[in-house]
mmJSON file of the N, C-alpha and C atoms, coordinates in Angstrom:
{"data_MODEL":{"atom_site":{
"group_PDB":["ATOM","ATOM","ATOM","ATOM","ATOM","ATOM","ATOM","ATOM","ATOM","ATOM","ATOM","ATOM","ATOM","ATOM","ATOM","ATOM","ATOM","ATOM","ATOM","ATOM","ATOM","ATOM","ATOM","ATOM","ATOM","ATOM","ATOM","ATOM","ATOM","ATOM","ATOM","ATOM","ATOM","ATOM","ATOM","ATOM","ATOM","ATOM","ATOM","ATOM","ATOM","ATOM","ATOM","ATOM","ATOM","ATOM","ATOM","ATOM","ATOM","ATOM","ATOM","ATOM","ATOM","ATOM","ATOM","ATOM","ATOM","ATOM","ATOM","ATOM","ATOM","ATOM","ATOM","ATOM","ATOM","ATOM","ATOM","ATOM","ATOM","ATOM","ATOM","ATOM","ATOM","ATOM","ATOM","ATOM","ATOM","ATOM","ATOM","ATOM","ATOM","ATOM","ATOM","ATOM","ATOM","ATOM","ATOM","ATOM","ATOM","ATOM","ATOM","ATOM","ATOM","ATOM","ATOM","ATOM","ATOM","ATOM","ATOM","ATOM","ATOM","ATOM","ATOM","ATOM","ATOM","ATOM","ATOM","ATOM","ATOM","ATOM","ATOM","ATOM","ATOM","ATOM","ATOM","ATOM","ATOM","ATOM","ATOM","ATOM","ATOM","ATOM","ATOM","ATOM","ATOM","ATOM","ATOM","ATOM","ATOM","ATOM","ATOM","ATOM","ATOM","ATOM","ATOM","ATOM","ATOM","ATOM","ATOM","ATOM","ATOM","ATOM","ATOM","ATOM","ATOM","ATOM","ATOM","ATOM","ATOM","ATOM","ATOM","ATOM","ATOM","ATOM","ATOM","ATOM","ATOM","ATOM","ATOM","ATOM","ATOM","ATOM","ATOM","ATOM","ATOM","ATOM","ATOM","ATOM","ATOM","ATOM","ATOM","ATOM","ATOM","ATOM","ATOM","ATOM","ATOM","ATOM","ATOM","ATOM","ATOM","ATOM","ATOM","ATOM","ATOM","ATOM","ATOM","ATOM","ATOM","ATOM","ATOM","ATOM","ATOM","ATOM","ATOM","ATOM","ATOM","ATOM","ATOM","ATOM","ATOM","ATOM","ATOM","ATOM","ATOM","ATOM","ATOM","ATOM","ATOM","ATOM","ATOM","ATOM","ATOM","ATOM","ATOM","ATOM","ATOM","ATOM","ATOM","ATOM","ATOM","ATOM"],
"id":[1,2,3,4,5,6,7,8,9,10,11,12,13,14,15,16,17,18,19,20,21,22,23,24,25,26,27,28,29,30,31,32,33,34,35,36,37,38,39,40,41,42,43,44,45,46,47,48,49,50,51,52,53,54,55,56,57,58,59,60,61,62,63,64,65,66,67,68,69,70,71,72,73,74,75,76,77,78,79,80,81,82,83,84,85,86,87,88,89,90,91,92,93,94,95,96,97,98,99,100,101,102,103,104,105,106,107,108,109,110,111,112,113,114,115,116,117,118,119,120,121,122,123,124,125,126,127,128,129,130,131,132,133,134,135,136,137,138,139,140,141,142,143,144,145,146,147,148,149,150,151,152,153,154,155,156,157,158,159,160,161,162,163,164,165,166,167,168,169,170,171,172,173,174,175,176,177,178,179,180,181,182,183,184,185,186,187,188,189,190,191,192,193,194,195,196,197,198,199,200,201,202,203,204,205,206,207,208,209,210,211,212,213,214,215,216,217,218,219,220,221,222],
"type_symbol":["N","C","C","N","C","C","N","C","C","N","C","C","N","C","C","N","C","C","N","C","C","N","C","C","N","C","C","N","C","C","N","C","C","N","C","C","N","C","C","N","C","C","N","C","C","N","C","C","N","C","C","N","C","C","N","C","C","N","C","C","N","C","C","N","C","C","N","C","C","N","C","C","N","C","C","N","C","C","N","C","C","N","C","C","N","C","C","N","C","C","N","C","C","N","C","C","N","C","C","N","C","C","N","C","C","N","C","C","N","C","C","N","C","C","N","C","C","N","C","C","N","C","C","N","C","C","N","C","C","N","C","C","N","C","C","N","C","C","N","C","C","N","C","C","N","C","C","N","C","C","N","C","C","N","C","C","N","C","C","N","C","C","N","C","C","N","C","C","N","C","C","N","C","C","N","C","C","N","C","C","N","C","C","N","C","C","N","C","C","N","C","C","N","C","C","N","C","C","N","C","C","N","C","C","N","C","C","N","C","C","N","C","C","N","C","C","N","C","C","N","C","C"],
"label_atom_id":["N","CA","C","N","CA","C","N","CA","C","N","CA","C","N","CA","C","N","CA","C","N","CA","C","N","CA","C","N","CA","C","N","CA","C","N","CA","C","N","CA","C","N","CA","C","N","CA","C","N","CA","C","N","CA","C","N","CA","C","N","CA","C","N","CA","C","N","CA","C","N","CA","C","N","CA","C","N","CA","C","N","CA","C","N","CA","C","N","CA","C","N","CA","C","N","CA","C","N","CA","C","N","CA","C","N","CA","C","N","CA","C","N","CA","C","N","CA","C","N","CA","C","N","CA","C","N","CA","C","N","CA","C","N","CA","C","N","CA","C","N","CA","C","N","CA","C","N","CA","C","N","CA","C","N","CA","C","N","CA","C","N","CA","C","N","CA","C","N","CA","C","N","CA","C","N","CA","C","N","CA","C","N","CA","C","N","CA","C","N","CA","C","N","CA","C","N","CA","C","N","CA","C","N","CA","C","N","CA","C","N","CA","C","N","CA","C","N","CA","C","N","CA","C","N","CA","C","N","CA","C","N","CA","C","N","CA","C","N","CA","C","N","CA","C","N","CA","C","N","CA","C","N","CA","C","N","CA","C"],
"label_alt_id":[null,null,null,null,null,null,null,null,null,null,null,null,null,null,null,null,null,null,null,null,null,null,null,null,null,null,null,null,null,null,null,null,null,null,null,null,null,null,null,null,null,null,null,null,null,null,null,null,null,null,null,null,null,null,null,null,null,null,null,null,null,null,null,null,null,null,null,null,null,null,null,null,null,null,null,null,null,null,null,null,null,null,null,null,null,null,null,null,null,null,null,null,null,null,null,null,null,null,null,null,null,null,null,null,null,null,null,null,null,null,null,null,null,null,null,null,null,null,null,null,null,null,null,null,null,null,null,null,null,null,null,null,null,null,null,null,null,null,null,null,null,null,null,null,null,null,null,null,null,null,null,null,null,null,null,null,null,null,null,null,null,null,null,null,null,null,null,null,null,null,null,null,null,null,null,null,null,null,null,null,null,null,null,null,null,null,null,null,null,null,null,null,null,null,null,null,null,null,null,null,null,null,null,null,null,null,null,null,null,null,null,null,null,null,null,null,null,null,null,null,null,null],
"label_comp_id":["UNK","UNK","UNK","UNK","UNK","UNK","UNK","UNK","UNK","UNK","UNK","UNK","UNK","UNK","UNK","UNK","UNK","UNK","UNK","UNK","UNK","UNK","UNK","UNK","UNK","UNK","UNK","UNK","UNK","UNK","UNK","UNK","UNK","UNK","UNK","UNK","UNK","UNK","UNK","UNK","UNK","UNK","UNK","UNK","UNK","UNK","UNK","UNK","UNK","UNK","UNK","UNK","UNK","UNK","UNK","UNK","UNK","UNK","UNK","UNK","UNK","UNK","UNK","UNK","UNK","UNK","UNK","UNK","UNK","UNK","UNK","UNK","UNK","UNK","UNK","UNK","UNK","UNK","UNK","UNK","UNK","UNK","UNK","UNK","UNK","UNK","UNK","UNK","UNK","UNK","UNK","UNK","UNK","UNK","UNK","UNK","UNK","UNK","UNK","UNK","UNK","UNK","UNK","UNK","UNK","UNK","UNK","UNK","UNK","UNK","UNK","UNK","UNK","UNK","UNK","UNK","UNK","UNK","UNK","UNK","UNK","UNK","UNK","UNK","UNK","UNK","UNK","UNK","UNK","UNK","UNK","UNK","UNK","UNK","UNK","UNK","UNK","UNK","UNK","UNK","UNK","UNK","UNK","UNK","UNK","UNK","UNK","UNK","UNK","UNK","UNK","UNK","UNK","UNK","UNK","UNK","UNK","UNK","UNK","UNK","UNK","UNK","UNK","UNK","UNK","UNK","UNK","UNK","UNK","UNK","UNK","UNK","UNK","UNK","UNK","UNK","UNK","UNK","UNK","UNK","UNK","UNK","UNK","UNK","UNK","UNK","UNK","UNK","UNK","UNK","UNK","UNK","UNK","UNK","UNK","UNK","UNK","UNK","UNK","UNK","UNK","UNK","UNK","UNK","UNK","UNK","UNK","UNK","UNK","UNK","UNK","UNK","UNK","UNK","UNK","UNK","UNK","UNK","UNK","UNK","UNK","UNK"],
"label_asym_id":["A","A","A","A","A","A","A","A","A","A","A","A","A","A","A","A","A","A","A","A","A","A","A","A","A","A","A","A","A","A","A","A","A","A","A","A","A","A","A","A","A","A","A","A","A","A","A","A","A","A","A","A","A","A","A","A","A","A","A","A","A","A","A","A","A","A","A","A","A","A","A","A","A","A","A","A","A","A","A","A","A","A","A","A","A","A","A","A","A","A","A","A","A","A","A","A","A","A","A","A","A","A","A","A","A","A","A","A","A","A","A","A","A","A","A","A","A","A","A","A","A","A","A","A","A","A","A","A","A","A","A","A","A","A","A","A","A","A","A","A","A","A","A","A","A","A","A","A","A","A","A","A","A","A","A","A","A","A","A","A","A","A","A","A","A","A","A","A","A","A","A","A","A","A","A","A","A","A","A","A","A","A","A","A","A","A","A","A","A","A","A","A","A","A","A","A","A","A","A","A","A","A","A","A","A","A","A","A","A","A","A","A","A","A","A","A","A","A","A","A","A","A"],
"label_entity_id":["1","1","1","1","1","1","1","1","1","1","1","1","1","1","1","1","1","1","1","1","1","1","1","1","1","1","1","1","1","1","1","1","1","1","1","1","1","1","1","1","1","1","1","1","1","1","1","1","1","1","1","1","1","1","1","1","1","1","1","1","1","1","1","1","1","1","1","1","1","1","1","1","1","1","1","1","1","1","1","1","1","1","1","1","1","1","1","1","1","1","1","1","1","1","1","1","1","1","1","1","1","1","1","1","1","1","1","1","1","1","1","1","1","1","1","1","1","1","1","1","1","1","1","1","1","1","1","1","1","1","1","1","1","1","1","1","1","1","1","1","1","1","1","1","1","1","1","1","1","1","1","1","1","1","1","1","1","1","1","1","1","1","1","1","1","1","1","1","1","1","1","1","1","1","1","1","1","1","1","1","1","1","1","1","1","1","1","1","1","1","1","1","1","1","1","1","1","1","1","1","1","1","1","1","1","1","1","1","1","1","1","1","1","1","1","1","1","1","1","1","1","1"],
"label_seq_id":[1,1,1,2,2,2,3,3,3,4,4,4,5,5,5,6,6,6,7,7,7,8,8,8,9,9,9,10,10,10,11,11,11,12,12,12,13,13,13,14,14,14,15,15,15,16,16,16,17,17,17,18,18,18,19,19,19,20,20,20,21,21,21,22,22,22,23,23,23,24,24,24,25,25,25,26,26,26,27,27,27,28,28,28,29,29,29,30,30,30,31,31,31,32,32,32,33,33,33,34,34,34,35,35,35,36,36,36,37,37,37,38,38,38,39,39,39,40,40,40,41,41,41,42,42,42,43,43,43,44,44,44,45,45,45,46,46,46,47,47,47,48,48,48,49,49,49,50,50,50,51,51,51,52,52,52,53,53,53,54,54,54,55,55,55,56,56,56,57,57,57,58,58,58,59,59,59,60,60,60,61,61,61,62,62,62,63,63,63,64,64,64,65,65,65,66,66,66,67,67,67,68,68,68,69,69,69,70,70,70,71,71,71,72,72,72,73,73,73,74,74,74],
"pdbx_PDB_ins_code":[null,null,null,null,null,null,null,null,null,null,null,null,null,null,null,null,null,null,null,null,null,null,null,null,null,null,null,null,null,null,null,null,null,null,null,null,null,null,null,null,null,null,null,null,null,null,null,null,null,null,null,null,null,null,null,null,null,null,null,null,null,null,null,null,null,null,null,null,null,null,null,null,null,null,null,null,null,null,null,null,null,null,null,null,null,null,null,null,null,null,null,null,null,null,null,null,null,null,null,null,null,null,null,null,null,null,null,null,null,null,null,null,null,null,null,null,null,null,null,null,null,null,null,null,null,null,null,null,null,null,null,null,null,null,null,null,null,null,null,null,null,null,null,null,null,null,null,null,null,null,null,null,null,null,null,null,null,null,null,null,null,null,null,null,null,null,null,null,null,null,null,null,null,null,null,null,null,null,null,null,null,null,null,null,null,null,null,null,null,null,null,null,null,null,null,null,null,null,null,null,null,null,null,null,null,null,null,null,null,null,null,null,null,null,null,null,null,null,null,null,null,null],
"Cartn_x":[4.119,3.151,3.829,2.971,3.774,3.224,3.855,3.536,1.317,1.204,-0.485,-0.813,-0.428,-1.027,-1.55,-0.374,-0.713,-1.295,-0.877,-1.566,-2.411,-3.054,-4.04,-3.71,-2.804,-2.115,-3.129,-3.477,-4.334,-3.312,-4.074,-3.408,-3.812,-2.546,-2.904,-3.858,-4.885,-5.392,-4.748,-3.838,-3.126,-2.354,-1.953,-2.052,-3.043,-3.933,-5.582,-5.743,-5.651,-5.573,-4.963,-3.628,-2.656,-2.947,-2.851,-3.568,-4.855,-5.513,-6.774,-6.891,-5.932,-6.024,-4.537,-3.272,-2.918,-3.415,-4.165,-5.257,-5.938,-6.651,-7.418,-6.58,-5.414,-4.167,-4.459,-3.655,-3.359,-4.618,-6.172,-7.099,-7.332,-7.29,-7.523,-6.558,-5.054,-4.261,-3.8,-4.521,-5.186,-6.204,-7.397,-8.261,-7.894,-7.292,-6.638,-6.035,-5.239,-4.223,-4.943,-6.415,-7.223,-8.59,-8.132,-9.708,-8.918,-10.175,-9.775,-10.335,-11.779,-12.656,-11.393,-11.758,-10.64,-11.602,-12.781,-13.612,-13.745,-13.767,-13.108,-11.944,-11.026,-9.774,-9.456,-10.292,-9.37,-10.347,-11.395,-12.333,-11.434,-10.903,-9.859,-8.697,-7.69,-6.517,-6.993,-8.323,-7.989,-8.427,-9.19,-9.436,-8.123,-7.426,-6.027,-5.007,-4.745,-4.318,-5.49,-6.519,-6.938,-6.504,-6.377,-5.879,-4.427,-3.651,-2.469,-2.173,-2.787,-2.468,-2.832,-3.561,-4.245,-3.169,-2.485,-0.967,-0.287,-0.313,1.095,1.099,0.074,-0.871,-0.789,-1.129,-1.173,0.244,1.145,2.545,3.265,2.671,3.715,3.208,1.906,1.217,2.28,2.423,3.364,4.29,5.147,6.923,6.548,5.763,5.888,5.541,4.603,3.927,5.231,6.401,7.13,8.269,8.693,9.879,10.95,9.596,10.933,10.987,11.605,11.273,12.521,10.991,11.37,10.337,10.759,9.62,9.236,8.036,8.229,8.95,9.516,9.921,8.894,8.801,7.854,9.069],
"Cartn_y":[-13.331,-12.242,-10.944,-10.083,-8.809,-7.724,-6.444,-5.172,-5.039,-5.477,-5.058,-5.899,-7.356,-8.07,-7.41,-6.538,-6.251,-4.484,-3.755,-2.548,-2.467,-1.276,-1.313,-0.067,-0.392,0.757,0.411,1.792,2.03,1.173,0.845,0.372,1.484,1.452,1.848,1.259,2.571,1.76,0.84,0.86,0.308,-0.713,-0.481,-2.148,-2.94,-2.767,-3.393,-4.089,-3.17,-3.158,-4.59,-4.311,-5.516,-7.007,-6.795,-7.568,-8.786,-7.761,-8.741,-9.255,-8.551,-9.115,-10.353,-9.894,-11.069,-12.167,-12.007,-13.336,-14.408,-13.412,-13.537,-14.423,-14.048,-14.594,-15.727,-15.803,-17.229,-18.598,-17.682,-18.693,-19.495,-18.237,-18.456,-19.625,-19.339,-20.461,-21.918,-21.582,-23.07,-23.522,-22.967,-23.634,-24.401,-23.288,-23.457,-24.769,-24.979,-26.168,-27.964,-27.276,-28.742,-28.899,-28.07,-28.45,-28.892,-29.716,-30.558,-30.034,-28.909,-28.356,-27.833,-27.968,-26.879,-25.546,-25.084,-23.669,-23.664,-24.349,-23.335,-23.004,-23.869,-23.288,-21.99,-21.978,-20.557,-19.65,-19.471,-18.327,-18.297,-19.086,-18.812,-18.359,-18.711,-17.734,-16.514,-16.217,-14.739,-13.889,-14.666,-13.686,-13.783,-14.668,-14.687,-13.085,-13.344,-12.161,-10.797,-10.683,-9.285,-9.096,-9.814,-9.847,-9.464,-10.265,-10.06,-8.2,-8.066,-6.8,-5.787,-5.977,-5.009,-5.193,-5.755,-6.473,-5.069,-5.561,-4.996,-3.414,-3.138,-1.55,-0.771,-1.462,-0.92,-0.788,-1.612,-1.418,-0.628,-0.19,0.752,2.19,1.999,3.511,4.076,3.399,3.085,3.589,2.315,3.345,4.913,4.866,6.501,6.903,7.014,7.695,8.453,6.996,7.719,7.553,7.739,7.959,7.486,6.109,4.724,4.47,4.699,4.893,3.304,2.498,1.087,0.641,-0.584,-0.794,-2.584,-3.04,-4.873,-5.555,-6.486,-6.99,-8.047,-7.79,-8.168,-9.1],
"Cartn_z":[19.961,19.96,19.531,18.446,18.822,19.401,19.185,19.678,19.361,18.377,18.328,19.025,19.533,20.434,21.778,21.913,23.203,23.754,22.32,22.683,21.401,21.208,20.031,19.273,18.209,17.428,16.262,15.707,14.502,13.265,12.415,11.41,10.129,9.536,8.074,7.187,6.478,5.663,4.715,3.83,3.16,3.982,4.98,5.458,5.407,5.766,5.818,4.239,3.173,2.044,1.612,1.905,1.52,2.005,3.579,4.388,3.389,3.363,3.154,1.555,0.579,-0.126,-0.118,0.303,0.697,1.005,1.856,2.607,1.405,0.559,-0.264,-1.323,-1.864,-2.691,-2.419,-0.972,-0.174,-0.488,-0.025,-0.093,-1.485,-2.26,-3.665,-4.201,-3.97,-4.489,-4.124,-2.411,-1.963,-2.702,-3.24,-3.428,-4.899,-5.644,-7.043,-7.085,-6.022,-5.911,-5.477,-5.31,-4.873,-5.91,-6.583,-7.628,-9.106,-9.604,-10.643,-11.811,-11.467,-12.911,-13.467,-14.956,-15.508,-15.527,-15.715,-15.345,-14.019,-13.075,-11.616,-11.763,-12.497,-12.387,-12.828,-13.79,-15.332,-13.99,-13.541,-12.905,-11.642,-11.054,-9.701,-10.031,-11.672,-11.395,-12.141,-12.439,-12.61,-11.594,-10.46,-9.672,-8.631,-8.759,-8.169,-8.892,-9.95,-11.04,-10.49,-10.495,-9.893,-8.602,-7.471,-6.403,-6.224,-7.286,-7.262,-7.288,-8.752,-8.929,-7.884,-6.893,-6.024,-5.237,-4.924,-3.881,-4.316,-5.967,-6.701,-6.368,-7.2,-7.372,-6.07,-4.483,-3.547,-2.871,-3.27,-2.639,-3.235,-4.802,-5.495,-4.849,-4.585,-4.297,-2.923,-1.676,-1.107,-0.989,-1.947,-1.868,-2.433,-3.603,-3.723,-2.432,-1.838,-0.936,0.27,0.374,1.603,0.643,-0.466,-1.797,-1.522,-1.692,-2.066,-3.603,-4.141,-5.32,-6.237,-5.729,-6.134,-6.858,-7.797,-8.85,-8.518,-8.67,-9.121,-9.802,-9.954,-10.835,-11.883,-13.245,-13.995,-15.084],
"occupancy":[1.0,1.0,1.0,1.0,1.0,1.0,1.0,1.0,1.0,1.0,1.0,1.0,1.0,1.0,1.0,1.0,1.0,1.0,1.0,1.0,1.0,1.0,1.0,1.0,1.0,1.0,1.0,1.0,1.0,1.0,1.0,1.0,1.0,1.0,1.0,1.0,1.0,1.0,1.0,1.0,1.0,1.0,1.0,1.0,1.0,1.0,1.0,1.0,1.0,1.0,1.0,1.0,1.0,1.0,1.0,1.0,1.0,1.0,1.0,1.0,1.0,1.0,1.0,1.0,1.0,1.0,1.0,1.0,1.0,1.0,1.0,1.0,1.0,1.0,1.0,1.0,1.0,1.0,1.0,1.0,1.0,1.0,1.0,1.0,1.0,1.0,1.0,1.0,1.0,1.0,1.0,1.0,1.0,1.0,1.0,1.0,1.0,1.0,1.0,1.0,1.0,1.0,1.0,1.0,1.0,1.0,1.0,1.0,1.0,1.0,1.0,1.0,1.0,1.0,1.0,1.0,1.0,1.0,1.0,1.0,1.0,1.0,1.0,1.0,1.0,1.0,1.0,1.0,1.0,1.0,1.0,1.0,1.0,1.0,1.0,1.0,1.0,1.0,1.0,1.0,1.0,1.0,1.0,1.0,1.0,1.0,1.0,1.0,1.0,1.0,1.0,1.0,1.0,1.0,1.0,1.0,1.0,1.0,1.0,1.0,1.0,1.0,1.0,1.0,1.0,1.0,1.0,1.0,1.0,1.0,1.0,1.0,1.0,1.0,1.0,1.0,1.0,1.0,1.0,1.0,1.0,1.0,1.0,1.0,1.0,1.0,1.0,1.0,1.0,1.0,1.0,1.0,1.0,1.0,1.0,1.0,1.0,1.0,1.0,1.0,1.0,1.0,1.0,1.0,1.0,1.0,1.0,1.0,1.0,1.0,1.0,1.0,1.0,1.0,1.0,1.0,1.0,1.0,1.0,1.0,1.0,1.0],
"B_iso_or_equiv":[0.0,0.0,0.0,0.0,0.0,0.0,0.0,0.0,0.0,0.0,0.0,0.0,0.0,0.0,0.0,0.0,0.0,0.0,0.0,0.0,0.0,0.0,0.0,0.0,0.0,0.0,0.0,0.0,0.0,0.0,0.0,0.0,0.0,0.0,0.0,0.0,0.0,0.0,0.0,0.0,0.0,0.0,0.0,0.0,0.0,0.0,0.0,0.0,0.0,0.0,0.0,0.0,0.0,0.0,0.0,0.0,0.0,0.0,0.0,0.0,0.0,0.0,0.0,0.0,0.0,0.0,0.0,0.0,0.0,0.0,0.0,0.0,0.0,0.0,0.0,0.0,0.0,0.0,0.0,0.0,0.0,0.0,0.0,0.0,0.0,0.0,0.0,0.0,0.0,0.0,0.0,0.0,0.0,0.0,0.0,0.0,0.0,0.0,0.0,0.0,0.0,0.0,0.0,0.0,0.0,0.0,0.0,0.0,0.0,0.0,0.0,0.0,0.0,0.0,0.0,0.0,0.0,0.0,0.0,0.0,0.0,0.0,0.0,0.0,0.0,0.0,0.0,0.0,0.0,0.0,0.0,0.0,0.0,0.0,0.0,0.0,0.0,0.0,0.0,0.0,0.0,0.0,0.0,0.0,0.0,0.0,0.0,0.0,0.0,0.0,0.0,0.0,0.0,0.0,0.0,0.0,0.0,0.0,0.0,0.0,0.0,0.0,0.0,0.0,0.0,0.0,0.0,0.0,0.0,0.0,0.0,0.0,0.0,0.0,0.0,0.0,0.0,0.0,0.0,0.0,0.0,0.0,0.0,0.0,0.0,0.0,0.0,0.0,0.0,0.0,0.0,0.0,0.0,0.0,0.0,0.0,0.0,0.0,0.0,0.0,0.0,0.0,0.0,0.0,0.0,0.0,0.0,0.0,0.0,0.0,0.0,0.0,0.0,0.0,0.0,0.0,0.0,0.0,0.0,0.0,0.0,0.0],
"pdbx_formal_charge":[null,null,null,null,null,null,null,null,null,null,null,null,null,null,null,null,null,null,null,null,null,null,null,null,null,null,null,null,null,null,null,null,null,null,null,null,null,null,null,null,null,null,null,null,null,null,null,null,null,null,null,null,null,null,null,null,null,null,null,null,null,null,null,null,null,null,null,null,null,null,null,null,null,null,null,null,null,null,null,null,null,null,null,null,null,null,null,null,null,null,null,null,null,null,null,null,null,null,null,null,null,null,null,null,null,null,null,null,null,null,null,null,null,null,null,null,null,null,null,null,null,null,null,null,null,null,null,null,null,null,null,null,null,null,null,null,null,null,null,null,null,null,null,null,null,null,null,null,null,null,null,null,null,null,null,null,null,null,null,null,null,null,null,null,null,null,null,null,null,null,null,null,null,null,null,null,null,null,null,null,null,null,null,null,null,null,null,null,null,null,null,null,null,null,null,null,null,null,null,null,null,null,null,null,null,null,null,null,null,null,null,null,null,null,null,null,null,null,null,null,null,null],
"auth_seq_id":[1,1,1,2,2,2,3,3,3,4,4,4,5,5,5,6,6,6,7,7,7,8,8,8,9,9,9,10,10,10,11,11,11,12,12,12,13,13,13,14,14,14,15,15,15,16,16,16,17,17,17,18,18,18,19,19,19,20,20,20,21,21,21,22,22,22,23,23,23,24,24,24,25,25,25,26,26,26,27,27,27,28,28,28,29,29,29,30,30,30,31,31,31,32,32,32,33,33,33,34,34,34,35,35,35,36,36,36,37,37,37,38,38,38,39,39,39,40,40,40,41,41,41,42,42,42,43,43,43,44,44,44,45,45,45,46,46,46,47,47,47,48,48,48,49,49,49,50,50,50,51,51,51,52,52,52,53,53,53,54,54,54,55,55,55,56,56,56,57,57,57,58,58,58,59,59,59,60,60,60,61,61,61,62,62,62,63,63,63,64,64,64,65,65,65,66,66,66,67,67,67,68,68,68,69,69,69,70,70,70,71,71,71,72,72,72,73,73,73,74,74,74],
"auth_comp_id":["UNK","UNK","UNK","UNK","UNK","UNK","UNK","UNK","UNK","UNK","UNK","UNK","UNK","UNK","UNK","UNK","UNK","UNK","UNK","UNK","UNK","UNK","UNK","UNK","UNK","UNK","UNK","UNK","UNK","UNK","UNK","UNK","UNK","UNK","UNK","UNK","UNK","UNK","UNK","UNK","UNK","UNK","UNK","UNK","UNK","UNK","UNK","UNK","UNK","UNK","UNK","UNK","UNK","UNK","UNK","UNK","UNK","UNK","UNK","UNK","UNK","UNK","UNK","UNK","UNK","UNK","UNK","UNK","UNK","UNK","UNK","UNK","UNK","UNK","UNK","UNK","UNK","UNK","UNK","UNK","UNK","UNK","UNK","UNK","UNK","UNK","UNK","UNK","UNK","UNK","UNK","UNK","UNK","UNK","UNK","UNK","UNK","UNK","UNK","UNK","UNK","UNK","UNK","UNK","UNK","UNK","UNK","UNK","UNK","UNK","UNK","UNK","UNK","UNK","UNK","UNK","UNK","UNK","UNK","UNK","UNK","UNK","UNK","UNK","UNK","UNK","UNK","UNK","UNK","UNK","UNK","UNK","UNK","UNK","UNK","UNK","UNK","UNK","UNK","UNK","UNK","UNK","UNK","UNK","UNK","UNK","UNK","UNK","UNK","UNK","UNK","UNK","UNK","UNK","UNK","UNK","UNK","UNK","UNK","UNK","UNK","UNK","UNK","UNK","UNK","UNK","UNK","UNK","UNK","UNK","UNK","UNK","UNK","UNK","UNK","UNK","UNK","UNK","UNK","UNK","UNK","UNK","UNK","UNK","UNK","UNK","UNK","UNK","UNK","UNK","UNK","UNK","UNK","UNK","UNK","UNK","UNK","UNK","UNK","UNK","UNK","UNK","UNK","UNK","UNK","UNK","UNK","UNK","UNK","UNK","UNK","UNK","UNK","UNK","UNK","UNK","UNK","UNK","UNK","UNK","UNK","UNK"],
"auth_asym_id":["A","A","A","A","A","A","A","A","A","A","A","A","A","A","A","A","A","A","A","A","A","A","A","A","A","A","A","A","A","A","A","A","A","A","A","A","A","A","A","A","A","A","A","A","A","A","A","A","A","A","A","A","A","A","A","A","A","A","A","A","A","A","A","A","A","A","A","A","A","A","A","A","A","A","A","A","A","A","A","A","A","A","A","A","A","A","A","A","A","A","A","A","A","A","A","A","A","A","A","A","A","A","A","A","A","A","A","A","A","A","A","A","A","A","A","A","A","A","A","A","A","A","A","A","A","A","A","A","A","A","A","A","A","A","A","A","A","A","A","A","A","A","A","A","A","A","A","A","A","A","A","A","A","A","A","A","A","A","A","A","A","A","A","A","A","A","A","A","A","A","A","A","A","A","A","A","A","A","A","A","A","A","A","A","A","A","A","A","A","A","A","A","A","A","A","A","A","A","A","A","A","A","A","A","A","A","A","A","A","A","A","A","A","A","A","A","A","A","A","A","A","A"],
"auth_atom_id":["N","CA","C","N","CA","C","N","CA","C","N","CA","C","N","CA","C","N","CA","C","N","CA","C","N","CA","C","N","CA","C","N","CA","C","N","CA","C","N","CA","C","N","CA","C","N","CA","C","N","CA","C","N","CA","C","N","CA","C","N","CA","C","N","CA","C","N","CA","C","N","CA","C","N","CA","C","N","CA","C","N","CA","C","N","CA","C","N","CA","C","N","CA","C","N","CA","C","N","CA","C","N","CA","C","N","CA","C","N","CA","C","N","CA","C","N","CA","C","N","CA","C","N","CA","C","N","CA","C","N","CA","C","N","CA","C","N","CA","C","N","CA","C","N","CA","C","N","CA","C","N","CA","C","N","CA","C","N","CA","C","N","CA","C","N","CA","C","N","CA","C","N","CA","C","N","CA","C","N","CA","C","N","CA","C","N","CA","C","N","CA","C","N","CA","C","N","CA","C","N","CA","C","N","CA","C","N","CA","C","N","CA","C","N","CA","C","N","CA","C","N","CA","C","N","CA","C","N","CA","C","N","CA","C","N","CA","C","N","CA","C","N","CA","C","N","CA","C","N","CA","C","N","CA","C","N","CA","C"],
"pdbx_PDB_model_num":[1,1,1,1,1,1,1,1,1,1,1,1,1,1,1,1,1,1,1,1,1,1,1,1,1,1,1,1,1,1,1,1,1,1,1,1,1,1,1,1,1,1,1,1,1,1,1,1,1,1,1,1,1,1,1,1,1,1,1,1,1,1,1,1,1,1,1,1,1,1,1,1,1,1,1,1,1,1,1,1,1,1,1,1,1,1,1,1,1,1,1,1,1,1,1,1,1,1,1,1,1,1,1,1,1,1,1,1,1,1,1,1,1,1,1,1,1,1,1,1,1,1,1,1,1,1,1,1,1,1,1,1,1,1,1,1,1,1,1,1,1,1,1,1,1,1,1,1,1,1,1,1,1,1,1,1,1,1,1,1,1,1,1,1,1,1,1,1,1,1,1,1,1,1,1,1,1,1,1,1,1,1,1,1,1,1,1,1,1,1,1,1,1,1,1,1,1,1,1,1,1,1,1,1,1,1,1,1,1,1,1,1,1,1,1,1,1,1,1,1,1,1]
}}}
C-alpha cells in the first residue's frame, strides 16, 4: 500500500493526465495483441500512437515545468 492509500493527497492534474492515458496505452496494446482484423488493428495502433504522444507531450510539459531539462529519446 502506499502513502495515498492511506491519506488523501490531491493529485496533480498531470498526474491524472498521464495516469489515464497510460492506462489507456496498456488497454489498447492488450487488445492490439489479441485481435486478428488487420482494420482493428491499423485503427488500434493509431489510437495507441495518439495516446502515446499525449504520454510523451505531457511529460515533456513537465520536466520543463520544474527545469528538468531532459528530452525523449526518438
Amino acid at each position: 500500500m502506499s502513502m495515498e492509500d492511506f491519506f488523501n493527497v490531491p493529485e496533480m492534474p498531470e498526474t491524472s493526465v498521464l495516469k489515464t492515458n497510460a492506462d489507456v496505452v496498456s488497454h489498447i496494446s492488450e487488445a492490439l495483441a489479441n485481435t486478428d482484423d488487420l482494420e482493428l488493428s491499423q485503427l488500434m495502433f493509431q489510437m495507441l500512437n495518439k495516446h502515446s504522444q499525449v504520454v510523451l507531450e505531457t511529460s515533456q510539459k513537465i520536466m520543463s515545468k520544474y527545469k528538468m531539462h531532459l528530452q525523449s529519446v526518438k
